[in-house]
C-alpha positions in Angstrom: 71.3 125.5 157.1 73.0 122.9 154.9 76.4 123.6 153.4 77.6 121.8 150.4 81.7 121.3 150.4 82.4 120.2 147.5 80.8 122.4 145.6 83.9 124.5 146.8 86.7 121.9 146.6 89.5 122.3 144.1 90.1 119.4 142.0 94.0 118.7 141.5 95.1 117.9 137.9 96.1 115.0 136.7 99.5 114.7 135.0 99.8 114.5 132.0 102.5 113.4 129.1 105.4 111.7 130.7 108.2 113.8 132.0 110.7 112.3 129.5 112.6 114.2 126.6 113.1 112.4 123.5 115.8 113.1 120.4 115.1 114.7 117.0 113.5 113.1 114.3 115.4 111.9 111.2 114.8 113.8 108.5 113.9 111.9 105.5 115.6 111.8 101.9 116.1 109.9 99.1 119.2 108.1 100.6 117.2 107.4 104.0 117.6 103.5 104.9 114.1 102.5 106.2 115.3 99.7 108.8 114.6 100.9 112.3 117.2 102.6 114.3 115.5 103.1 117.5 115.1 106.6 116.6 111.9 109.0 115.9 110.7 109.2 112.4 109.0 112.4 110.9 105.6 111.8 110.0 106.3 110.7 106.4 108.7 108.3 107.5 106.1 105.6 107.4 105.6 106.2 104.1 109.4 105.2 103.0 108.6 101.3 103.2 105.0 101.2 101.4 106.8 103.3 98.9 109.2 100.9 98.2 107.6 98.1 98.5 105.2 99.5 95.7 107.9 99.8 93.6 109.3 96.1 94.1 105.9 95.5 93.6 105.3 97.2 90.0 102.4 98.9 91.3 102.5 101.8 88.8 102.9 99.9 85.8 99.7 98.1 86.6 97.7 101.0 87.4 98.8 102.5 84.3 98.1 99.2 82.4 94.3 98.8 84.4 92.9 102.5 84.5 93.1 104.9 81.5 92.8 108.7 82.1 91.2 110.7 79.4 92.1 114.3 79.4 89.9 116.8 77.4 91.8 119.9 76.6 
């Protein structure tokens, strides 16, 4: 009679995530500096330096000056 063993062997799991704790995100507003502290961001806080730099930019005087929107009421 053959017996198969590992078909009964437990697997151990594997660690996941490291066992560290990190701080709270910033929360962003209008008077958030976008230079890095070292901190956590929230999710939008990526957006904070495209955004300005879209501005310096002039990015939504050209759009308005290339593409024209026609609205039919």
């Amino acid at each position: 009679m053959v017996i198969n063993q590992s078909k009964h062997t437990r697997r151990l799991p594997v660690p996941q995530g490291s066992g560290k704790s990190y701080s709270e995100p910033n929360k962003i507003a209008a008077n958030t500096l976008f230079d890095f502290s070292g901190k956590n961001l929230t999710p939008y806080g990526g957006l904070l330096p495209v955004a300005t730099m879209l501005e310096k930019l002039g990015f939504k005087k050209l759009v308005e000056e290339t593409l024209s929107v026609h609205r039919i009421p």
